[in-house]
C-alpha positions as CSV (number, residue, x, y, z in Angstrom):
1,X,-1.5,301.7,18.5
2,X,-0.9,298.3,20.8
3,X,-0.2,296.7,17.2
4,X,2.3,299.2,16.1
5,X,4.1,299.1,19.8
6,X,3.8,295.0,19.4
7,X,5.3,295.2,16.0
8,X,8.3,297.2,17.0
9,X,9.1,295.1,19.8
10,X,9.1,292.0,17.3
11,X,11.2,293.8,15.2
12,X,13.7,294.7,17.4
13,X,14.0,290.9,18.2
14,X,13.9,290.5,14.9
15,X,17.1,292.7,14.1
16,X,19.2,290.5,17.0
17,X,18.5,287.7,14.8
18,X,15.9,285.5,16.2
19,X,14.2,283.5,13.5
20,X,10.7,283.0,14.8
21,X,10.4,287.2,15.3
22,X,11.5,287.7,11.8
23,X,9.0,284.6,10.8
24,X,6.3,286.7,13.0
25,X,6.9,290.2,11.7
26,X,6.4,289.0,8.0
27,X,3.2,287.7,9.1
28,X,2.3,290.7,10.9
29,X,2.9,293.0,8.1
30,X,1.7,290.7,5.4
31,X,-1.9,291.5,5.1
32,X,-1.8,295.2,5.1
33,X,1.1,295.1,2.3
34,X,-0.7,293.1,0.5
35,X,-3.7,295.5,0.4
36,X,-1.5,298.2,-0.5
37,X,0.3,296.6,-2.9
38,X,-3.3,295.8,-4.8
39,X,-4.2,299.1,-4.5
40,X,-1.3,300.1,-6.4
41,X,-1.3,297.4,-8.8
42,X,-4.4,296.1,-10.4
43,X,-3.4,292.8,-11.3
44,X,-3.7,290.1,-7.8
45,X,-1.0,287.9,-9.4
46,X,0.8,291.1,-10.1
47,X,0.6,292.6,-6.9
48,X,1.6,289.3,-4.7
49,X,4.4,289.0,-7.0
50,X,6.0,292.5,-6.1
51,X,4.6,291.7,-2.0
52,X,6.4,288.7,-2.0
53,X,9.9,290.8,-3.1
54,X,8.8,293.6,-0.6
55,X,9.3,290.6,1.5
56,X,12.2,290.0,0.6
57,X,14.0,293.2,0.5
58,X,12.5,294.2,4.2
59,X,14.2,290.7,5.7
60,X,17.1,291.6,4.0
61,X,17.2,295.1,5.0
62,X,15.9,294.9,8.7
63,X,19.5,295.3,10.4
64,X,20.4,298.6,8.1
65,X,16.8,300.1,9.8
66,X,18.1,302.1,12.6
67,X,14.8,303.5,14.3
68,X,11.5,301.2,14.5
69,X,9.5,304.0,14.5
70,X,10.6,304.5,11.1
71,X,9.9,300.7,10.3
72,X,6.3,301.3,9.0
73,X,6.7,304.1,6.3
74,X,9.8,301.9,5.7
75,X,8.1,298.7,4.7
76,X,5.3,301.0,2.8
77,X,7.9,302.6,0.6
78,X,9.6,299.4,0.1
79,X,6.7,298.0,-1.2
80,X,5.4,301.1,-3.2
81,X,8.9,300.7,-5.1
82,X,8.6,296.9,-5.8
83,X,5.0,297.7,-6.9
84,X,6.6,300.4,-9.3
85,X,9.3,297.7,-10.5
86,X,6.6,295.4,-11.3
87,X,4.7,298.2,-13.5
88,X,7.9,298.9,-15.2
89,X,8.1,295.1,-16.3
90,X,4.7,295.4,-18.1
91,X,3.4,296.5,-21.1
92,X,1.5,299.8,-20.9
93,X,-2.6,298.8,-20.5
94,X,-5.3,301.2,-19.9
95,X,-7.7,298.3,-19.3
96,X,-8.4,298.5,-15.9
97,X,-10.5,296.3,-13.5
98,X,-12.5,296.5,-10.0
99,X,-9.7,296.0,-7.2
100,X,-10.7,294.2,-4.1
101,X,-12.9,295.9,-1.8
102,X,-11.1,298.1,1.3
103,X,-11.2,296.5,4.7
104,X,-14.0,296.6,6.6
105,X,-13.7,298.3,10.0
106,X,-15.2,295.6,12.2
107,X,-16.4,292.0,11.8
108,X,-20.5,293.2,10.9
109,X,-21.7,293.2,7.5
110,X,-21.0,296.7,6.2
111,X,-23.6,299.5,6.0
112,X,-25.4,300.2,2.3
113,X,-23.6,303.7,3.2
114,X,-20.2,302.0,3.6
115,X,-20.7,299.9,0.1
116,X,-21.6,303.5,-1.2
117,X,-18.5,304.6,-0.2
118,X,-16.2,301.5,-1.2
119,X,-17.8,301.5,-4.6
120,X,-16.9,305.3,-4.7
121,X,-13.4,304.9,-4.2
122,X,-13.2,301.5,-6.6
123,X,-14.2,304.4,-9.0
124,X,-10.4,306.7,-8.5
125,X,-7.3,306.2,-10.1
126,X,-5.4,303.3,-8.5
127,X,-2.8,305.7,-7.3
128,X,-5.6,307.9,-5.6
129,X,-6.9,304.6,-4.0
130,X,-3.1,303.8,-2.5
131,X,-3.7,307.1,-0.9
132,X,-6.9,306.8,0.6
133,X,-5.7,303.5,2.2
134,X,-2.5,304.8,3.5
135,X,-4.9,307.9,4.7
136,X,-7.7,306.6,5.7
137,X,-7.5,303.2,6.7
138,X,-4.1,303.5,8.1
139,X,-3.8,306.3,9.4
140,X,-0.6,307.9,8.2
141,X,0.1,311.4,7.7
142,X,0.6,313.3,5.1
143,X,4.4,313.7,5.8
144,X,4.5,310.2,6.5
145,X,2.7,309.2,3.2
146,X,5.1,311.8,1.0
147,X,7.8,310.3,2.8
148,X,6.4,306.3,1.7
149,X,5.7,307.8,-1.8
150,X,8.2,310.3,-2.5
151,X,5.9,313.2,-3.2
152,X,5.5,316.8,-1.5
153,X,3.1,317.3,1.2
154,X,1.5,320.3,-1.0
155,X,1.2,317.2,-3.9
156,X,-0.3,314.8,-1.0
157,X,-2.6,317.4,0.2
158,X,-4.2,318.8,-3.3
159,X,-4.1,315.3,-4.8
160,X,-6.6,314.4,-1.2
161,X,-8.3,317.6,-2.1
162,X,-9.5,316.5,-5.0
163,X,-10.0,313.2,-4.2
164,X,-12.8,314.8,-1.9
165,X,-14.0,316.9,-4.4
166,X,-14.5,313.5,-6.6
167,X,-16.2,311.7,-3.9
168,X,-18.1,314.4,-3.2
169,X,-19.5,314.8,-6.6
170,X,-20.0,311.0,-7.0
171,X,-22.5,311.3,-4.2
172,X,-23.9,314.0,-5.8
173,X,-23.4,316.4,-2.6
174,X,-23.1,319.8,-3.0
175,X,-20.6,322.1,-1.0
C-alpha cells in the first residue's frame, strides 16, 4: 500500500514534468510489467520487446492520465495491449515453453508446497497465468482486472473458477 501511495506521488511529479520522477516511476513499475508482460507472452525477448513500448506509450501518455489512482490498471492495460500487438506480429505457434517462475513472497528459499504451487500454475494457459498474477500476486480486483483486460467480471470470475477447479485437480484434492 506505502508503494502504491509512493508511486502516485512520483507520478504526479512526474506529470509537472520533472525528469528524474519520470526516470524513477519507469523504474518503479519496470519489474512488475515485466512479469506481466512474460506471463502473457512466452517468448522473454518477446515480452521485453512489447515492455519496452509499454514504456514508451505510458511516458508518452502520463499528462492525458487524469487520476493516479487510475495509474495502475492504466499501465497494466497499456501493457496487456502492447503484449497483444506483439502476438499479432507473430506467426501462430502452439509450441509453448516453461515461463519464468512467479515471485516469491519474501527473500527465504520457497517451501516444496510453494514450488508445488508455481509448477501448477506453469501448467495453465498463459492467459490464465496473467490472471493469477494480476489476482494473486497483485492484488487487483476483479473489476480492476476486467477493466486492465477488457473482459466482464462474470468472464473474470468463471475463468478464476476454473482456474481453481484446475489447480485443484492438479493436486489431486477433492471438493
Amino acid at each position: 500500500m506505502v508503494k502504491k501511495v509512493y508511486t502516485e506521488f512520483v507520478l504526479l511529479k512526474a506529470q509537472q514534468g520533472d525528469t528524474e520522477a519520470l526516470q524513477e516511476l519507469l523504474n518503479l513499475i519496470n519489474d512488475k510489467l515485466s512479469l506481466f508482460a512474460g506471463k502473457l507472452l512466452s517468448d522473454e525477448s518477446l515480452a521485453q520487446d512489447a515492455l519496452q513500448n509499454a514504456l514508451i506509450a505510458i511516458a508518452a501518455g502520463l499528462k492525458t492520465l487524469r487520476s493516479p489512482r487510475a495509474f495502475h490498471t492504466w499501465i497494466y492495460r497499456i501493457t496487456s495491449y502492447k503484449c497483444h500487438d506483439q502476438l499479432r506480429q507473430l506467426p501462430i505457434n502452439t509450441d509453448s515453453d516453461g515461463l519464468d517462475a512467479l515471485p516469491s513472497t519474501d527473500d527465504t528459499e520457497p517451501s516444496d508446497t510453494e514450488l508445488d504451487v508455481r509448477a501448477a500454475i506453469q501448467q495453465l494457459a498463459h492467459s490464465d497465468q496473467a490472471l493469477v498474477y494480476l489476482f494473486y500476486y497483485e492484488g487487483f480486483t476483479v473489476a480492476e482486472i476486467a477493466d486492465i483486460l477488457k473482459q466482464s467480471q462474470g468472464t473474470l470470475k468463471s475463468r478464476l473458477f476454473h482456474i481453481r477447479k484446475k489447480m485443484q485437480h492438479l493436486f489431486g484434492e477433492q471438493s
